[in-house]
Structure formats: structure tokens, C-alpha cells
N, C-alpha and C positions, 0 to 999 in steps of 0.2 A: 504494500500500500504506500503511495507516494504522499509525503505532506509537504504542507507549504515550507517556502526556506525558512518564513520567522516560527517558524514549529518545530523546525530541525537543528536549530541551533539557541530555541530558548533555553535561558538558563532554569535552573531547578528552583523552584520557590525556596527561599530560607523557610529550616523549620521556627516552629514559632509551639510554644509550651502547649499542652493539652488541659490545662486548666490553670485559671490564676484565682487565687485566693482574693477573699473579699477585703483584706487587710492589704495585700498588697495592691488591688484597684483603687483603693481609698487612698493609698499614698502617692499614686498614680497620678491620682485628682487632685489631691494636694498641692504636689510638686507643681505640675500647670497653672494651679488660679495662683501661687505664690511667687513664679517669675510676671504673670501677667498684673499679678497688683504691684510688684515690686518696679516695672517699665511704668504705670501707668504714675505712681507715687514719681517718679524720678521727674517725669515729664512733666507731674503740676508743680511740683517743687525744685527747679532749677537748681545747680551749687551756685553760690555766690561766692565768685574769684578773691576777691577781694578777702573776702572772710576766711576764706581756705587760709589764705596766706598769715592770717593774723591767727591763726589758729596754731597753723605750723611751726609758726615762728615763737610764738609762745611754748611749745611744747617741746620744740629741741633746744631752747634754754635750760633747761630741766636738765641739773648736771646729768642723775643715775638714770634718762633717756641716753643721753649722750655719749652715757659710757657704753651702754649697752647696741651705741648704733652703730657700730664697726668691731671685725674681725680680723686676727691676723695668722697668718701657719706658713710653713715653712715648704716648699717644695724645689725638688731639686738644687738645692743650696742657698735659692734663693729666700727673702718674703714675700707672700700675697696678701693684698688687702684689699678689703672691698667694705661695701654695706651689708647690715644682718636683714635677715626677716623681720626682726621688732621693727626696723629703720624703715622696711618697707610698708608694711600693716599700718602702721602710724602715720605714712604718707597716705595709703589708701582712706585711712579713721577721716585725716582734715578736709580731702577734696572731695570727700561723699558722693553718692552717688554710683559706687563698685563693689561688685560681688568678688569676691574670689574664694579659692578653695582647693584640697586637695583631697583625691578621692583614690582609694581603693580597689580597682574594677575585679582583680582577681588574683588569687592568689594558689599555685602551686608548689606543693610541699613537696612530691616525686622531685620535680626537675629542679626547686628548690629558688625560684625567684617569685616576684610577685608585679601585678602590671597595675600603674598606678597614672594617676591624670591630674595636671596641675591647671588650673585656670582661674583667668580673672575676666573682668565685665565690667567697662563703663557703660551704664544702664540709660547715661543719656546721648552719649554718641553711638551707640551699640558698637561699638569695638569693642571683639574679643580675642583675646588671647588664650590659645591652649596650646599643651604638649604633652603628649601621653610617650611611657617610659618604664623599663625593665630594670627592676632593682633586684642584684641576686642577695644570695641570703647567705649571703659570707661576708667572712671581715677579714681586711689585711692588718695582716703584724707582723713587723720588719726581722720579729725571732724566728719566725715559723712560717709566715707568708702565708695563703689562703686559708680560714677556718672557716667551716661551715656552722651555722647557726641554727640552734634547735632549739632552743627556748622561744616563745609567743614572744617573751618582753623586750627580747634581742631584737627581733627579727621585726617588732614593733616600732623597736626606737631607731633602727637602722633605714625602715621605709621612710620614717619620719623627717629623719635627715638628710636624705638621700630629694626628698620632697619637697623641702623646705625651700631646698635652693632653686628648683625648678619655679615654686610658688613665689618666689621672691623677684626672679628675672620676667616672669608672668605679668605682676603687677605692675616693675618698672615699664614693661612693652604699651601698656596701657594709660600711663600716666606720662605726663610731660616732662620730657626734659631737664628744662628750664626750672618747674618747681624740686625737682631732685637734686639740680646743682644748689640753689637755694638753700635748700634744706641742710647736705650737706658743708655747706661753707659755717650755714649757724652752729652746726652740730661741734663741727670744729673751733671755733670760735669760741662755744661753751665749755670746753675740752682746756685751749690752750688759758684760759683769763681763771681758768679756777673756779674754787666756792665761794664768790664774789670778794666779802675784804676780810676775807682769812690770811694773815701773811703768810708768806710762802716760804717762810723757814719753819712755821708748823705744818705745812700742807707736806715739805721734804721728808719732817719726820713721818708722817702718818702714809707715805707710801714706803720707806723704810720699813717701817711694822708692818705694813701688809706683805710685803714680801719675805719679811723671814717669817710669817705665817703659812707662806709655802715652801719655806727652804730655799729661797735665796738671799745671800748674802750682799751687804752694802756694795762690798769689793768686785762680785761680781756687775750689778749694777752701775757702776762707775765705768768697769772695764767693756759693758755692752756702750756705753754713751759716750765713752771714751774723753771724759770730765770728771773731776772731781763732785761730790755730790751738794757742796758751798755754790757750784756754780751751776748748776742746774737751771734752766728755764719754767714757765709756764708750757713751751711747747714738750719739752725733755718731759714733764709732768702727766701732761694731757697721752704723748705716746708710750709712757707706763703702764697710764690706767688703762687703756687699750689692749696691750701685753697682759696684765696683773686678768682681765675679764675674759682673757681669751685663754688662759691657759685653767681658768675655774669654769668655763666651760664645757672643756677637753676641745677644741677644736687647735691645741696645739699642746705639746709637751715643757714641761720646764727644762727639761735640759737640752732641746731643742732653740729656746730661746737663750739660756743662760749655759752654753756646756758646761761641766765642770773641767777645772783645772786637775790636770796629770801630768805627771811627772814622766821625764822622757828617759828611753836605758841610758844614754849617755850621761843627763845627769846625774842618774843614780850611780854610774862608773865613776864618773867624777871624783864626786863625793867619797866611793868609799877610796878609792887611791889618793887623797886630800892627807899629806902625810902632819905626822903632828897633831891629829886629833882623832879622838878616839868616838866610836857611834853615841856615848851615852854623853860628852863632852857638843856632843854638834847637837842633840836636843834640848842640853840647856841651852845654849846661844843661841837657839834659833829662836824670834821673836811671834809670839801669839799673833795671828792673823787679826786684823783690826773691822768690827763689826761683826765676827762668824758667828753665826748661829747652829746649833747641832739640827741634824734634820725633825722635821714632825715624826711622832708615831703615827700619825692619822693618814687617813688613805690618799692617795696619791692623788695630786687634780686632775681632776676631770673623772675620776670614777665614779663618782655620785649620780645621781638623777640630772636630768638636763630638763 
């Protein structure tokens, strides 16, 4: 029996479920009149530019914003730095008027990844931004190199992060420029000028004690800034507290930013062929490192919750 061509080369219907539950038709219906009220709200209530801006600008004066709107880690010997997703969200909060979001579509435990979509919506230009993306479900570590991950809260907080970034480049696709550069010039700005007229011989001490709170020493901090710590700036300060929040994140390591100092064979050769003085004679003379702090018992940053 002959059929026509658009018969012989239709494609196969997708299948489609043999039954949907009443719960999930209702969410179904939900989900539709909730984007159609949420356009229709956008459209009687315009953003006011104007307002964004004073809104913004009020809220990255807000030092612990500020600290928290920028990230920094180490790759390939270098550093990167960019904005956080707080930095983004907080942009999206002022200019109103944008959905975003980041969703889940599926996830395989056999092959061991999970397929996840990051999106935003300005609700009154209708631009939208998406990107949908495979996160496997392993973690690198520079001991061991690929481990797979079996725990839910692993495999949770690694889509999370893995998503965040995606959600955060999303937002910026949909928002201006211009208010982003804005934003962060102030962010910075609040960063470099301090806790307004705190002097900054006690702002010096108070990031000292934050840092041997995690095991870094004054000396190393001196030797990362490569100044004594007398002469430190508001900007030296401001790129601390950036370091000091990025490494209580975990999105970097302490001794990634701070190595520790080692001792090389030769100068342990040295030393011990240094005639004339004997090993227990060269511990006395040698002088107490100036500021060390012994390390925390306490877990290492960034192990915590994020």
C-alpha cells in the first residue's frame, strides 16, 4: 500500500503520560495564571529607573553587602575574580520586575550527573535568558583527583554551586550593563573607605584577629601585600576582607592564598654544616617569629555549610 510522502516520513508522536494526577493538573494551572498575573502586575507597574538606582546605591553601601559581593580562587597560578550571586540577586531585588531561578529537570544516579536549568526574566521587556546544563556528581581533589559522590547533601550542594554560577551570568544577560558597572564601582568604594570613621589603625587590628582566627599569621599577610602592616591602605583592607570571605566560604583555600613558608634542603644543609654551633645553641638564637599564631583546632574553612 502506497502513502502519501508527509505519511512516510512523519515523525512518531512524543509519548505523552497515561494519566496525570489531579495535584499535579492543579499545579499545572497554577504555574500559568502565576506567570500571566506576574506579566500583567509588571506591565501596570512599571520599574522606576530612577528608584532602582537609589535603591542600589543605598544597599551596596552596606559594608557586610559589600563584603559579601565579590569572590576570589586561585586557578592555574593565577587569581580570578569576579561578582557573587548575592551581588547578582541584589541587583535583580533593586531593578524589579525579574524572575529568575534555578531548577532541577533530572537527575541520574546510574550515570551519576544531574541536568539542571538556570534562568532569568525581565517580565517587562520579556527578555529571557536560559541555559540548561550537566553537573556530574563528582568532586575534584588535587590528592586523589575524581570522587564520586553518594551522599543526597553532596551531590545537593555541588548542583547548587555548580548552578549558582550559571544563575548569576543569567541575571547579569538580562540586566544592564551600565547598572552592574554602577553597582560595582559603589560596592568597591564601600570596601576601600571602611566602617565609615572607624580609624584604620583599629580596622588593621580587627582584620589581624580575623585572620589568625583562621591561621594566618600577620607575617604572612605583610609578605602577601608585600608592606608592612603600619602601612596598609583602605584598598590593602577592602582586598583582605574579600580574601578573609572567600576562603570562609570555601571557594578558595588558605594556603592557596597564604602558602606556608618551608624550608629548602639546602638551607637545612647549611645550617647543619654552620660550624661552631651546635643544633640546641641555633634554637636558642633563633628569634620567635613576630605575630604567629598556632593553628585553630577547629575545622578547616570552608568545611562548614555554605
Amino acid at each position: 500500500m502506497n502513502y502519501p510522502a508527509e505519511q512516510q516520513y512523519a515523525p512518531a508522536p512524543a509519548p505523552v503520560p497515561s494519566f496525570v494526577g489531579q495535584g499535579t493538573a492543579v499545579e499545572q494551572s497554577r504555574a500559568v495564571a502565576e506567570v500571566q498575573a506576574a506579566v500583567i502586575v509588571a506591565r501596570q507597574f512599571p520599574r522606576n529607573e530612577a528608584l532602582a538606582i537609589q535603591k542600589m546605591t543605598t544597599a551596596f553601601r552596606q559594608q557586610n553587602l559589600a563584603a559579601r559581593s565579590f569572590f576570589r580562587f586561585s586557578r592555574g597560578g593565577s587569581s580570578v575574580t569576579g561578582e557573587t550571586i548575592q551581588f547578582a540577586k541584589e541587583l535583580a531585588r533593586c531593578w524589579t520586575n525579574i524572575h529568575h531561578g534555578l531548577t532541577e529537570l533530572r537527575r541520574d544516579d546510574v550515570a551519576g550527573e544531574s541536568e539542571m536549568q538556570a534562568w532569568a526574566w525581565d517580565l517587562e521587556t520579556n527578555e529571557r535568558a536560559s541555559t540548561t546544563f550537566i553537573v556530574p556528581h563528582t568532586r575534584w581533589t588535587s590528592a586523589n583527583g575524581s570522587k564520586r559522590l553518594e551522599d543526597p547533601r553532596d551531590v545537593y550542594e555541588s548542583n547548587s554551586n555548580n548552578g549558582a554560577r550559571r544563575l548569576r551570568e543569567m541575571i547579569f544577560t538580562v540586566l544592564p550593563s551600565w547598572f552592574r558597572e554602577q553597582a560595582k564601582e559603589i560596592a568597591t568604594n564601600t570596601l576601600n573607605n571602611g566602617a565609615g570613621d572607624t580609624p584604620i589603625s583599629t580596622r588593621i587590628a580587627e582584620a589581624i584577629t580575623a585572620f589568625e582566627g583562621i591561621g594566618v599569621t600577620v607575617d604572612q599577610i605583610e609578605t602577601k601585600l608585600g608592606r608592612d602592616s603600619s602601612k596598609w591602605t583602605n584598598i590593602d583592607l577592602g582586598q583582605l576582607q574579600i580574601i578573609h570571605q572567600s576562603i570562609r566560604r570555601g571557594e578558595v583555600t588558605r594556603d592557596e592564598e597564604f602558602p606556608p613558608q618551608r624550608v629548602t634542603a639546602s638551607e637545612i644543609k647549611q645550617q647543619a654544616t654552620t660550624p661552631g654551633k651546635t643544633e640546641q645553641q641555633t634554637e636558642q638564637s633563633t628569634p620567635p617569629a613576630t605575630g604567629t599564631t598556632e593553628w585553630p583546632k577547629a575545622a578547616e574553612p570552608g568545611s562548614g555549610a555554605r
